[in-house]
FINU-210039 format. One record per atom (N, C-alpha, C, CB): atom name; residue in one letter; x, y, z; residue number from 1. Coordinates in steps of 0.2 Angstrom, whole numbers, plus 2048, in hexadecimal, padded with zeros to 3 digits. Glycine has a CB too. Example, Ala and Ser with C-alpha at 12.3 -4.5 7.8 and 13.67 -1.06 7.14 Angstrom:
FINU-210039
atome_residu_u_v_w_num
N_a_842_7E4_827_1
CA_a_83E_7EA_827_1
C_a_842_7F0_827_1
CB_a_839_7EA_82D_1
N_s_840_7F5_823_2
CA_s_844_7FB_824_2
C_s_840_800_827_2
CB_s_846_7FD_81D_2
//
This chain:
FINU-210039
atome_residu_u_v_w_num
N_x_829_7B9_829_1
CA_x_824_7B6_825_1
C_x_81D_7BA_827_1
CB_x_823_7AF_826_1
N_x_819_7BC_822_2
CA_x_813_7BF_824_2
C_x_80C_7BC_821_2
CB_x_814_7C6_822_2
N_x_807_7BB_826_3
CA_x_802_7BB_820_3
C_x_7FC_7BE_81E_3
CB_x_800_7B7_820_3
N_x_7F8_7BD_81A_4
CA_x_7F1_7C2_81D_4
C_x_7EC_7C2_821_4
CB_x_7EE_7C4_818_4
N_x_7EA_7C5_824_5
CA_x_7E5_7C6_828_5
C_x_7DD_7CA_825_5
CB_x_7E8_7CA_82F_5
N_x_7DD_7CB_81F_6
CA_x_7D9_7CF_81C_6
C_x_7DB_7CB_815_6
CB_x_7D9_7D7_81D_6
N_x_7D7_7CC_80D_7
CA_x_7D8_7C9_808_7
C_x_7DB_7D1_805_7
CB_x_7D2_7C5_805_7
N_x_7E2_7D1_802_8
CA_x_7E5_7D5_800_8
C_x_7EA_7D4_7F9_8
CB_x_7E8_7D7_805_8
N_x_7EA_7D7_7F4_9
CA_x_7EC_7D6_7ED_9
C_x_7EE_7CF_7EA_9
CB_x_7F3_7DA_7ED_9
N_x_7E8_7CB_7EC_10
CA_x_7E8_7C3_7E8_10
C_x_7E9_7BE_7EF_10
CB_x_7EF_7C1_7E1_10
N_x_7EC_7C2_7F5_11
CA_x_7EC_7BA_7FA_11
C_x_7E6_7BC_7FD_11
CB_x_7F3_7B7_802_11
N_x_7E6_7B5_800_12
CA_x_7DF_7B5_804_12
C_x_7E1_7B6_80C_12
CB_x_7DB_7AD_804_12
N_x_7DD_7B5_810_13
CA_x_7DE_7B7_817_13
C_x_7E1_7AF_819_13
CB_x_7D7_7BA_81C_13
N_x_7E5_7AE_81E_14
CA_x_7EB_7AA_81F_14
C_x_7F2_7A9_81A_14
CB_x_7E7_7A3_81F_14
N_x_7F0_7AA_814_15
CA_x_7F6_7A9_80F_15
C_x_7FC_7AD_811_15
CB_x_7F4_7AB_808_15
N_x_802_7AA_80E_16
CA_x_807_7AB_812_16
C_x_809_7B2_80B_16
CB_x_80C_7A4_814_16
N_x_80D_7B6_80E_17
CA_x_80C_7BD_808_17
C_x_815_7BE_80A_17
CB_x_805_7C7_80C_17
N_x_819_7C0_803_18
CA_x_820_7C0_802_18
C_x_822_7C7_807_18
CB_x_821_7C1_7FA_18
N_x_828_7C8_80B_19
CA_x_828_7CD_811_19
C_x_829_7D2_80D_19
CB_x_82D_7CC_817_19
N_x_82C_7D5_808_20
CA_x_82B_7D9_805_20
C_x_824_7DD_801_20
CB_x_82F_7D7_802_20
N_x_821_7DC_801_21
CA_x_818_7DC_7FF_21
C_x_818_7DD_806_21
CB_x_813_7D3_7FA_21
N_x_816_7D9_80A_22
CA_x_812_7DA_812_22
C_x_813_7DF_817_22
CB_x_813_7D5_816_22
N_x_81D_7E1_814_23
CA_x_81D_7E7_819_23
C_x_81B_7EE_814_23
CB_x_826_7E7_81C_23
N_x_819_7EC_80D_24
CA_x_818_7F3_809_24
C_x_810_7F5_809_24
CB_x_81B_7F2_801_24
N_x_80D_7EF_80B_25
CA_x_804_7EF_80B_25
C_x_805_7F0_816_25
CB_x_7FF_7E3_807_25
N_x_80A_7F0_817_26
CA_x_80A_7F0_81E_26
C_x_80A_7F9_823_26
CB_x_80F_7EC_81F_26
N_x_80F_7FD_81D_27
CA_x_80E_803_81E_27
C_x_809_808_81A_27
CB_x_814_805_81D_27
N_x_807_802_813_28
CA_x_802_806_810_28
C_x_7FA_806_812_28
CB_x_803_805_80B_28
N_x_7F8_803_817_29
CA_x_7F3_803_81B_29
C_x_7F3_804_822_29
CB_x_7F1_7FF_819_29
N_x_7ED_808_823_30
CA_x_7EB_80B_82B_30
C_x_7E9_805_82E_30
CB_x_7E3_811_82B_30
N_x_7E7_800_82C_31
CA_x_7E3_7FA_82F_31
C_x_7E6_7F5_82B_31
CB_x_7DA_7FB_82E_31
N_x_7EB_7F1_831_32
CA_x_7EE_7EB_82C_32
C_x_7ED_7E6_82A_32
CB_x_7F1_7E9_82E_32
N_x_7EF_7E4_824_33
CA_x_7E9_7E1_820_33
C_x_7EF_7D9_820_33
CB_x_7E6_7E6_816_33
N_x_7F6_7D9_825_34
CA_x_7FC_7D4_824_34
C_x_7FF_7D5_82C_34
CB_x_801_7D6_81E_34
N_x_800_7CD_82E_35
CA_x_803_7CE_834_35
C_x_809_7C9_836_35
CB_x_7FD_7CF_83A_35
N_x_80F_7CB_837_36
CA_x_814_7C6_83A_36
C_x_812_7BF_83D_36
CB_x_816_7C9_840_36
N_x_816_7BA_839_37
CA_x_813_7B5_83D_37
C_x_819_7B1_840_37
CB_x_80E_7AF_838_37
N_x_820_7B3_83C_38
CA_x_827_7B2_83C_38
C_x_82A_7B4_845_38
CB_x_82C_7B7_836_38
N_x_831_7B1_846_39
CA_x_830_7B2_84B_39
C_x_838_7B6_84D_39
CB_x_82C_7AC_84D_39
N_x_839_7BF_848_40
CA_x_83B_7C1_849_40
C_x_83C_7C9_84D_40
CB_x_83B_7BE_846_40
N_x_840_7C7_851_41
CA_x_83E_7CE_853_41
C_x_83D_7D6_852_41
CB_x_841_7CF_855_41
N_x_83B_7DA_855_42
CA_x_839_7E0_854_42
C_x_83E_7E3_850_42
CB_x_837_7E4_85B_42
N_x_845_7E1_851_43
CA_x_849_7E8_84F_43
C_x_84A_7E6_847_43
CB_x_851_7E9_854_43
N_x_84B_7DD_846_44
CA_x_84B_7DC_840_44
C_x_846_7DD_83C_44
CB_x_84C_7D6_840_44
N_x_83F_7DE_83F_45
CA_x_83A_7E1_839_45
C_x_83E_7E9_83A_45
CB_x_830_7E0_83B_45
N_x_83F_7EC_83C_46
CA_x_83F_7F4_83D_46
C_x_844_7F4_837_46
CB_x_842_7F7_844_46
N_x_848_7F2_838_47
CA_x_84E_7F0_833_47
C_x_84A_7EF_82C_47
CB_x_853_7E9_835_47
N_x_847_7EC_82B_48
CA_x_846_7E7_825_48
C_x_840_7EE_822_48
CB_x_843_7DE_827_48
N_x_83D_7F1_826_49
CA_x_838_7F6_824_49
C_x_83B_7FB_821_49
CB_x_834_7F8_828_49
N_x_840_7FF_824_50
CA_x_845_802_822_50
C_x_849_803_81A_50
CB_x_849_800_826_50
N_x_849_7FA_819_51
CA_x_84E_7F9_814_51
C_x_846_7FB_80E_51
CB_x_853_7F1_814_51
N_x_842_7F7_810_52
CA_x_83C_7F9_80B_52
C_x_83B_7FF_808_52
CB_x_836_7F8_80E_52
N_x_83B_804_80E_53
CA_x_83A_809_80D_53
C_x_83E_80E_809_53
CB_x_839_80B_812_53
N_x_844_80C_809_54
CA_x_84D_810_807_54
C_x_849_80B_801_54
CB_x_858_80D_80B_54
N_x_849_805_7FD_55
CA_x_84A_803_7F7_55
C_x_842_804_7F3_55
CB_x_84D_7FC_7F9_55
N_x_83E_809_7F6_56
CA_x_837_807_7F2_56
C_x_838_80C_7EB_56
CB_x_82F_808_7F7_56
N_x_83A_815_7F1_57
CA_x_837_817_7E9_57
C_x_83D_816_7E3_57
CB_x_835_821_7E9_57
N_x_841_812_7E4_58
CA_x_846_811_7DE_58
C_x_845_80C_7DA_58
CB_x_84E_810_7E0_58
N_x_841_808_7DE_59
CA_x_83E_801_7DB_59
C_x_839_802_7D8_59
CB_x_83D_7FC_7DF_59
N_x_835_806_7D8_60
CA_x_82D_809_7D7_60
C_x_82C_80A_7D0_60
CB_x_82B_810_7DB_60
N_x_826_806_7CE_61
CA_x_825_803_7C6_61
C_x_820_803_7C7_61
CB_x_828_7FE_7C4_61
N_x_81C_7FE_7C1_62
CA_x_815_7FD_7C1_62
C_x_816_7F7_7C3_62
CB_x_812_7FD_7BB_62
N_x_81A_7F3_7C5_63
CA_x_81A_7ED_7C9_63
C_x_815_7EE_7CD_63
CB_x_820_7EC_7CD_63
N_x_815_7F5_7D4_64
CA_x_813_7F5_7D9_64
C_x_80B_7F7_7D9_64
CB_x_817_7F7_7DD_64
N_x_808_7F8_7D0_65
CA_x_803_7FB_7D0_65
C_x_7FB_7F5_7D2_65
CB_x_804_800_7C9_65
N_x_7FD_7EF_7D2_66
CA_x_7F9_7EC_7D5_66
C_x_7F8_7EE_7DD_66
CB_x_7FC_7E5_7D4_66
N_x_7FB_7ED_7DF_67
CA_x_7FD_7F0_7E7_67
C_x_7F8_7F6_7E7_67
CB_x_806_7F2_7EA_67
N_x_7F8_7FA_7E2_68
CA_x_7F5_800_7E5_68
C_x_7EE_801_7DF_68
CB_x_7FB_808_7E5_68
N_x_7EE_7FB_7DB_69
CA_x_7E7_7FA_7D8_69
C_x_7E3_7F8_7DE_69
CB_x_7E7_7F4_7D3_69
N_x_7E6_7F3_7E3_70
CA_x_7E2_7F1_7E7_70
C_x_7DE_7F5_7EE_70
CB_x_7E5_7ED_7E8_70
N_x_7E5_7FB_7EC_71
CA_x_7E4_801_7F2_71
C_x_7DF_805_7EF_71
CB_x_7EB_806_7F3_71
N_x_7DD_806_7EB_72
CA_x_7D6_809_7E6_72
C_x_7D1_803_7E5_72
CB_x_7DA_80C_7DD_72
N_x_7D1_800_7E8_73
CA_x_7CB_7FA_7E6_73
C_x_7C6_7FD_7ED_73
CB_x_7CF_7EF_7E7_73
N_x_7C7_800_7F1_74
CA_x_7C0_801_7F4_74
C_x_7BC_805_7F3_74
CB_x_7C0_801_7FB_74
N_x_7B8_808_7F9_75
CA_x_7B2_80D_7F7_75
C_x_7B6_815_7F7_75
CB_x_7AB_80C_7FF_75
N_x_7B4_81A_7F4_76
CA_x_7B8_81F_7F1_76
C_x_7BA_825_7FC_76
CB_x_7B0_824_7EA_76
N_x_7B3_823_800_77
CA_x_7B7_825_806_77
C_x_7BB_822_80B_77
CB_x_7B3_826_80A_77
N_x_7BE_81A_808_78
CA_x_7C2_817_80D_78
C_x_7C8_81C_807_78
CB_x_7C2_80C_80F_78
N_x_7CB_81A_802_79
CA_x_7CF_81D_7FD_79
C_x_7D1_823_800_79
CB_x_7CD_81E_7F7_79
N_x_7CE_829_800_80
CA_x_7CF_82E_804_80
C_x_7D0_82D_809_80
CB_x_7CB_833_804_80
N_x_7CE_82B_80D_81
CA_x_7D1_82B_816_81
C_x_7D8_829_816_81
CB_x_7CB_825_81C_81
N_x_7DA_823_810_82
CA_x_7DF_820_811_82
C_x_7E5_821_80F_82
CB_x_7DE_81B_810_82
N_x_7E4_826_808_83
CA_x_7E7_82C_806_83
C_x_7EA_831_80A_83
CB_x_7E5_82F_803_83
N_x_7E6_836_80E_84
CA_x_7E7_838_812_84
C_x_7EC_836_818_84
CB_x_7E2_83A_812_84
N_x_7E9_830_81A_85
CA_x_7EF_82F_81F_85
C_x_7F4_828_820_85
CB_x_7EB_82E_826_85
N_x_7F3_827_81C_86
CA_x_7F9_821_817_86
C_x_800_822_816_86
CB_x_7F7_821_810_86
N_x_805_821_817_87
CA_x_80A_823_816_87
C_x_80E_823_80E_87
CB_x_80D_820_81B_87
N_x_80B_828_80A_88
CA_x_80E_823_801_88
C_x_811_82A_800_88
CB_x_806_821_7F8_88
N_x_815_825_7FB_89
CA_x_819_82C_7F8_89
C_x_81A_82E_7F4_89
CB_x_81D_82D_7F9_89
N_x_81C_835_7F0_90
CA_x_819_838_7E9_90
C_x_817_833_7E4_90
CB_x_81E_83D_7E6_90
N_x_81F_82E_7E2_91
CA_x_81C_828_7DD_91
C_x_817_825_7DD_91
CB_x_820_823_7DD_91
N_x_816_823_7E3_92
CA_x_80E_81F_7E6_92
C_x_807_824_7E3_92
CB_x_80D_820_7F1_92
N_x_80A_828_7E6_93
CA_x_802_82E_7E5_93
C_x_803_82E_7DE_93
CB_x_801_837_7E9_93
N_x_807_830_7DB_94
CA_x_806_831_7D3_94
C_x_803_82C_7D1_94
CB_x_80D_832_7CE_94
N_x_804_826_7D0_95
CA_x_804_81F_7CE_95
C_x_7FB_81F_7D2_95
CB_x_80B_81A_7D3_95
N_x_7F9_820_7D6_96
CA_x_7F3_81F_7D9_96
C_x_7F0_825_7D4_96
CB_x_7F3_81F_7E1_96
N_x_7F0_82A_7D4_97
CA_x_7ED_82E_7D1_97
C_x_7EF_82D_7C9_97
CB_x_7EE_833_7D3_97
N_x_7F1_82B_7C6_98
CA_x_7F1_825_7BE_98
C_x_7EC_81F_7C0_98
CB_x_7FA_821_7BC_98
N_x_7ED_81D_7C4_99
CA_x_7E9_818_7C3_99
C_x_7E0_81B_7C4_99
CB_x_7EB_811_7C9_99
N_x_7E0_81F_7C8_100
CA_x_7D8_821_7CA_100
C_x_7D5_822_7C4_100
CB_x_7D7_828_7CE_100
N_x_7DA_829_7C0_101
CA_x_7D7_82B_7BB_101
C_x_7D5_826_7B5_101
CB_x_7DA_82F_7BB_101
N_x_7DA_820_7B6_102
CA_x_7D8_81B_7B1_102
C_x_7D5_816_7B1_102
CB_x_7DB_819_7AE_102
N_x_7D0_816_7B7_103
CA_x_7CC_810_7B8_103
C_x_7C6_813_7BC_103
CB_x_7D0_80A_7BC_103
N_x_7C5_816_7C2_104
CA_x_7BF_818_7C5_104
C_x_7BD_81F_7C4_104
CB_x_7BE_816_7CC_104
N_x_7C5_822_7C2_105
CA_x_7C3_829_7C0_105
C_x_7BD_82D_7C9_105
CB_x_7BD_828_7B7_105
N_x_7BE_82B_7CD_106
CA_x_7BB_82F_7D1_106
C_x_7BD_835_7D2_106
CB_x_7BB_82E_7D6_106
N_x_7B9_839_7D3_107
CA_x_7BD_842_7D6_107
C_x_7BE_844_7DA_107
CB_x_7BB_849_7D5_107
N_x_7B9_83F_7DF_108
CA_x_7BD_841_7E7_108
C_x_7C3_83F_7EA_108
CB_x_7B9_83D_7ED_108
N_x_7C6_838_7E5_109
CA_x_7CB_834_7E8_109
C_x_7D0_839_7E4_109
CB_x_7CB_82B_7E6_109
N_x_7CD_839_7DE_110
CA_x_7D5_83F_7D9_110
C_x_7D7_846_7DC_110
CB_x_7D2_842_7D1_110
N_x_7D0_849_7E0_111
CA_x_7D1_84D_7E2_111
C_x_7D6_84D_7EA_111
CB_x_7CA_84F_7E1_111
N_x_7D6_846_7EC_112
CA_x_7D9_847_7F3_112
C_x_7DF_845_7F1_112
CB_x_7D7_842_7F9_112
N_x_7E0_842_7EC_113
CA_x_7E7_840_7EA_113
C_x_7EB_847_7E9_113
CB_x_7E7_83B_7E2_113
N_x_7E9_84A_7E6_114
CA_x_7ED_850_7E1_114
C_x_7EC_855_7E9_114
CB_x_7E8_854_7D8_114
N_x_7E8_854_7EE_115
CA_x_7EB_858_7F4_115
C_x_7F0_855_7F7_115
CB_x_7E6_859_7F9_115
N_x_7EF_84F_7F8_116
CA_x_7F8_84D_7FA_116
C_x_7FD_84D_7F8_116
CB_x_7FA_847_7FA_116
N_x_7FC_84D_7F0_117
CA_x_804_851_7EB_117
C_x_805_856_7EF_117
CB_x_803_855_7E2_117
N_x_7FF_85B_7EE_118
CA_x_802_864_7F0_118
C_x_804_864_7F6_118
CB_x_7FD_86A_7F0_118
N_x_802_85F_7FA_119
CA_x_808_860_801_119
C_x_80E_85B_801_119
CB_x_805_85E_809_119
//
């Protein structure tokens, strides 16, 4: 069970957040915005991150574009910083760069996006 420690895609800080969502906002941020409150071991989350990771880009829809609406909801230099060292992957970034261009349209943020594609 996780919950949040920051306000992130509709919970508030304390609310209890589904493990699937918390481990995906968990690798997708530098600065953890969700923290273990369960009381399962290290190897079973390792496991469970794993399976996240094997099942996301197959699952990956516009389901998860809330999640990365919310990832684009701050100031255009945390976006970049967090782009840059964030762990997302081509679908993510495409999907994030659809969403830029169709809502804040920044050039700095579009412009770090489409550097991440090229590598």
């Amino acid at each position: 069970m996780y919950k949040a420690i920051k306000d992130i895609g509709g919970y508030k800080i304390g609310e209890e957040i589904p493990t699937e969502q918390a481990l995906v906002w968990k690798d997708m941020y530098a600065e953890p915005h969700v923290e273990e409150v369960s009381g399962k071991s290290n190897s079973e989350t390792a496991e469970r991150v794993e399976e996240v990771k094997v099942e996301e880009p197959a699952t990956f829809d516009n389901s998860g574009s809330s999640i990365l609406e919310d990832y684009l909801g701050r100031s255009s230099n945390v976006v970049k910083k967090n782009v840059t060292e964030d762990k997302l992957s081509d679908d993510q970034l495409k999907e994030l760069l659809k969403l830029e261009k169709s809502d804040k349209n920044r050039s700095d943020v579009i412009f770090a996006i489409k550097k991440r594609l090229a590598n």
